[in-house]
N, CA, C and O atoms as a printed pandas DataFrame, in Angstrom:
     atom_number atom_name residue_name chain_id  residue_number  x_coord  y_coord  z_coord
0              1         N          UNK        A               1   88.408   42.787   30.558
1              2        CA          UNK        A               1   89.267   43.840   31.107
2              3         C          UNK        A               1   89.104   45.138   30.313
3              4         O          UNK        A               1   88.570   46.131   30.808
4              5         N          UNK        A               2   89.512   45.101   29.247
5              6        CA          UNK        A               2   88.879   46.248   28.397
6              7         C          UNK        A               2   87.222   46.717   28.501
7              8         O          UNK        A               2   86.900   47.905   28.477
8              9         N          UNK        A               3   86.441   45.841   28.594
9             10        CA          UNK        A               3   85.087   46.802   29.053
10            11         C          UNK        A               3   85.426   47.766   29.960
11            12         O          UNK        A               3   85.380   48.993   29.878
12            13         N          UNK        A               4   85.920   46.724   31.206
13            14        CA          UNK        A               4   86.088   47.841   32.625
14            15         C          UNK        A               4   86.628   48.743   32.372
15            16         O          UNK        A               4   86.186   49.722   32.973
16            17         N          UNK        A               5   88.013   49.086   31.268
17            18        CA          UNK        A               5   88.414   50.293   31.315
18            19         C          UNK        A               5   87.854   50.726   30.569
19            20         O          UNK        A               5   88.202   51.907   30.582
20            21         N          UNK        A               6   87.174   50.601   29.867
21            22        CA          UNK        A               6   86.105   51.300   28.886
22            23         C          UNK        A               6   85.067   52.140   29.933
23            24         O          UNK        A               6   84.872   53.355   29.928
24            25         N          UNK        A               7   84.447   51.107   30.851
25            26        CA          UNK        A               7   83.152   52.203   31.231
26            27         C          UNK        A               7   84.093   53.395   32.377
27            28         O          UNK        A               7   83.857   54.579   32.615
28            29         N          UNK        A               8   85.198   52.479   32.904
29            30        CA          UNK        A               8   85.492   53.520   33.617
30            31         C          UNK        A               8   85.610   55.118   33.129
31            32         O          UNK        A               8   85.334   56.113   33.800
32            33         N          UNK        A               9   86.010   55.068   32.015
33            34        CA          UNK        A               9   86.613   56.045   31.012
34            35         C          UNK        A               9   85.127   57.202   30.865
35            36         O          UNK        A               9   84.908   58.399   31.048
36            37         N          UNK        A              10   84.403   56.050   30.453
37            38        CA          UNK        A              10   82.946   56.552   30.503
38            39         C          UNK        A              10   82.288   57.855   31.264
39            40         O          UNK        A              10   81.907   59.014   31.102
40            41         N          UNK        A              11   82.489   56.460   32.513
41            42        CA          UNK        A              11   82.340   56.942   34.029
42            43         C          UNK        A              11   82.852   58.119   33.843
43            44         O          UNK        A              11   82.027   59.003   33.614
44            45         N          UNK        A              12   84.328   58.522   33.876
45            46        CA          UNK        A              12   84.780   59.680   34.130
46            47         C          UNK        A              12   84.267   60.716   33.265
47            48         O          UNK        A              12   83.642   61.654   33.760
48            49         N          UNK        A              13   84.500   60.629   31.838
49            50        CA          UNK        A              13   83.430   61.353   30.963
50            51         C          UNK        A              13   82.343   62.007   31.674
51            52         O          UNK        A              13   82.480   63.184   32.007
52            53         N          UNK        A              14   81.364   61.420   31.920
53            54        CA          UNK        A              14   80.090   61.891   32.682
54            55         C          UNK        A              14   80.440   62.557   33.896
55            56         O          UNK        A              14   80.129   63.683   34.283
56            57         N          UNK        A              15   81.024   61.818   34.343
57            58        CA          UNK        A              15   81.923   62.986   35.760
58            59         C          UNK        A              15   81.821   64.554   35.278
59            60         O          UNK        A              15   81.102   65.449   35.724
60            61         N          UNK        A              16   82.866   64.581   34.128
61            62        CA          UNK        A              16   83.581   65.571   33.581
62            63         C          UNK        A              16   82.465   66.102   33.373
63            64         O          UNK        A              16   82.153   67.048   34.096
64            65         N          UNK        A              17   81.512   65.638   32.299
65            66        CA          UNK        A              17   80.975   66.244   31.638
66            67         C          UNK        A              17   79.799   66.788   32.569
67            68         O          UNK        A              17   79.517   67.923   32.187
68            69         N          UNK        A              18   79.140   66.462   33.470
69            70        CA          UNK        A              18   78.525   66.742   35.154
70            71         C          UNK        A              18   78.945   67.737   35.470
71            72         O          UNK        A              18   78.246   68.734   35.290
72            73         N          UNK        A              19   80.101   67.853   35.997
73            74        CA          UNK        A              19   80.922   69.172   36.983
74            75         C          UNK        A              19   80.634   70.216   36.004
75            76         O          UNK        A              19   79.821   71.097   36.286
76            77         N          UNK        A              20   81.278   70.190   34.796
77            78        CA          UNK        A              20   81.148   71.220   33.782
78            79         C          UNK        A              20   79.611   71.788   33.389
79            80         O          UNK        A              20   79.272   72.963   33.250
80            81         N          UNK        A              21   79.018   70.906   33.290
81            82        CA          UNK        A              21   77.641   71.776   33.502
82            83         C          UNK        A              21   77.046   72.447   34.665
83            84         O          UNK        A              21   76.243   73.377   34.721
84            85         N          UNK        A              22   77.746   71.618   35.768
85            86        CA          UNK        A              22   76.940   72.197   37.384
86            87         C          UNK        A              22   77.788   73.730   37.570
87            88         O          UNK        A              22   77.384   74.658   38.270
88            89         N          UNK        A              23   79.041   73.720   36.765
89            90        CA          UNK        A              23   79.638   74.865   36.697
90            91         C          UNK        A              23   79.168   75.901   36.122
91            92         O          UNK        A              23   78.946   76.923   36.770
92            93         N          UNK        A              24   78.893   75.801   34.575
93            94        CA          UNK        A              24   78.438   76.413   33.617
94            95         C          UNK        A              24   76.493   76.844   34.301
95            96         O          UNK        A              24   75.922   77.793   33.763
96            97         N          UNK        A              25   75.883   76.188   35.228
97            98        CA          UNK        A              25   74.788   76.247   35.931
98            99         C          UNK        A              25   75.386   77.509   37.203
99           100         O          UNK        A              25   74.724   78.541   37.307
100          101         N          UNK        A              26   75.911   77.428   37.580
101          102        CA          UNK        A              26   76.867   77.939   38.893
102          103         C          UNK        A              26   76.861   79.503   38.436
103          104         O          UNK        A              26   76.428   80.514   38.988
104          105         N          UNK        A              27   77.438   79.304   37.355
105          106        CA          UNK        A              27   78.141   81.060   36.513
106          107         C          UNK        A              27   76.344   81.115   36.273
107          108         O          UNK        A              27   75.652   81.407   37.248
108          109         N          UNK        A              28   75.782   80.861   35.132
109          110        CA          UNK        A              28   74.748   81.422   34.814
110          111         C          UNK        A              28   73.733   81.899   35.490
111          112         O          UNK        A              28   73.022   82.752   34.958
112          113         N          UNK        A              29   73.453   81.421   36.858
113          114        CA          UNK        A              29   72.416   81.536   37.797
114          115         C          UNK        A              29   73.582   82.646   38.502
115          116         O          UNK        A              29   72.865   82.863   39.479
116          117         N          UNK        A              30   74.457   83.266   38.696
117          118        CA          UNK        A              30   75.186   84.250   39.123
118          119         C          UNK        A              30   75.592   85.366   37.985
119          120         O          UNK        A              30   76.379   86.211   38.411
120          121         N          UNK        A              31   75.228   85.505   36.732
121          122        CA          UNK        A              31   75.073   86.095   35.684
122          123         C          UNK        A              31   73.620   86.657   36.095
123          124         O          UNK        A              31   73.369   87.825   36.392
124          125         N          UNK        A              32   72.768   85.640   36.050
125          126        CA          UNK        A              32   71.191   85.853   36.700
126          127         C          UNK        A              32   71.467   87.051   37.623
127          128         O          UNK        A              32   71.332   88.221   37.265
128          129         N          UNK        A              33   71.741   86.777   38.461
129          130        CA          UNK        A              33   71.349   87.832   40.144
130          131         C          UNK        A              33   72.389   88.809   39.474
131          132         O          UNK        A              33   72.010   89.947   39.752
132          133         N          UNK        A              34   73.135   88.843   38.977
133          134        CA          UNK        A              34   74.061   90.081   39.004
134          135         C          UNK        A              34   73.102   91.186   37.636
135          136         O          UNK        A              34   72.999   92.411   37.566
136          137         N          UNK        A              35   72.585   90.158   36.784
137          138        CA          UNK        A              35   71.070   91.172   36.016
138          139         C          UNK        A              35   70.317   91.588   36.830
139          140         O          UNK        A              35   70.032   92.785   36.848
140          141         N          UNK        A              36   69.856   90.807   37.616
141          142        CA          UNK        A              36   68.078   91.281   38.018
142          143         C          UNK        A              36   68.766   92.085   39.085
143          144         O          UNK        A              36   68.044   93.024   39.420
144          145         N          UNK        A              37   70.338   92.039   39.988
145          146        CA          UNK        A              37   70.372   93.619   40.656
146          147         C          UNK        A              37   70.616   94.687   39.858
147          148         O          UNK        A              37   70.138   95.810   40.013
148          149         N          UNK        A              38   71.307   94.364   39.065
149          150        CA          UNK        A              38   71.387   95.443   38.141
150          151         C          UNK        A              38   70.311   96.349   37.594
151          152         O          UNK        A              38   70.228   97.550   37.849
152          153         N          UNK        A              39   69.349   95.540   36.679
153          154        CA          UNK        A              39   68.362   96.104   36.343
154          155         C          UNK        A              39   67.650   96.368   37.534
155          156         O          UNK        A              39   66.790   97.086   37.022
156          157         N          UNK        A              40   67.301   96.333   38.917
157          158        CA          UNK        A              40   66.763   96.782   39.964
158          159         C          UNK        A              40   67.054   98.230   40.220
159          160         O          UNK        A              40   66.168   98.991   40.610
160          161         N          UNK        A              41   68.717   98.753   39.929
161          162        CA          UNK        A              41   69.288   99.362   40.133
162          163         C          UNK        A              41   68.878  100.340   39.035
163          164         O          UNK        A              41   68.534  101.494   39.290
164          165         N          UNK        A              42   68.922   99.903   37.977
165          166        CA          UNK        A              42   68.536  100.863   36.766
166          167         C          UNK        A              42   67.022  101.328   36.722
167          168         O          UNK        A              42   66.608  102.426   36.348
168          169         N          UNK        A              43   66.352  100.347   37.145
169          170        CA          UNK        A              43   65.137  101.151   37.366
170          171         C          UNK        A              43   64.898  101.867   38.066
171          172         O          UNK        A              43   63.968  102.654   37.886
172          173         N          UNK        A              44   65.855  101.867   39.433
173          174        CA          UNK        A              44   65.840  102.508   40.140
174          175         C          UNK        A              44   65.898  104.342   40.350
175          176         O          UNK        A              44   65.169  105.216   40.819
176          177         N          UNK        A              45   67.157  104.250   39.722
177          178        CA          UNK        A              45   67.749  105.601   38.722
178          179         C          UNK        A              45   66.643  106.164   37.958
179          180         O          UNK        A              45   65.999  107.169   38.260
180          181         N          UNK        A              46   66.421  105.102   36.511
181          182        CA          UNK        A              46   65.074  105.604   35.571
182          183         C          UNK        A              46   64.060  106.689   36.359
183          184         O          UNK        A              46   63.719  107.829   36.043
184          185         N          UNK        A              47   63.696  105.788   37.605
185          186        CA          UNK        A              47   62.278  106.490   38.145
186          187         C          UNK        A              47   62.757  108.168   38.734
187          188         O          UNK        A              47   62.267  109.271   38.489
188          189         N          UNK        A              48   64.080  107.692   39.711
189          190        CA          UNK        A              48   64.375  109.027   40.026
190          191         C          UNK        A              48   64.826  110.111   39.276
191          192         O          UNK        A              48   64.534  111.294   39.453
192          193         N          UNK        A              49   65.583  109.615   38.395
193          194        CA          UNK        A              49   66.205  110.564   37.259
194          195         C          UNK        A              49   65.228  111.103   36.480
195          196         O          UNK        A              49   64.990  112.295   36.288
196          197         N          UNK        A              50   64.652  110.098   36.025
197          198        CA          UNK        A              50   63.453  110.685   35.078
198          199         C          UNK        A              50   62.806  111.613   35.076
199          200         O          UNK        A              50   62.487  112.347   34.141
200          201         N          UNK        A              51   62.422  111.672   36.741
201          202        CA          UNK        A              51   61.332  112.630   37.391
202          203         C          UNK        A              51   61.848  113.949   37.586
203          204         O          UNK        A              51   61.137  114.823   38.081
């Protein structure tokens, strides 16, 4: 009986610890696109401003 609640515990662990990375994956790949428009944007400026 105690194993079972042991792996369950487990189980959930990895759950937890799963979501929280697919999250922490979620934000970073949306950190991503919100750079590369950004810097799209800034180069954008650079070229015109510059000139």
């Amino acid at each position: 009986m105690a194993n079972l609640v042991g792996a369950v515990l487990v189980g959930q662990r990895w759950v937890l610890a799963g979501d929280v990375s697919s999250r922490v994956g979620a934000i970073r790949s949306l950190v991503d696109s919100a750079r590369y428009r950004f810097g799209a944007i800034d180069t954008v400026c650079y070229l015109y401003c510059g000139m």
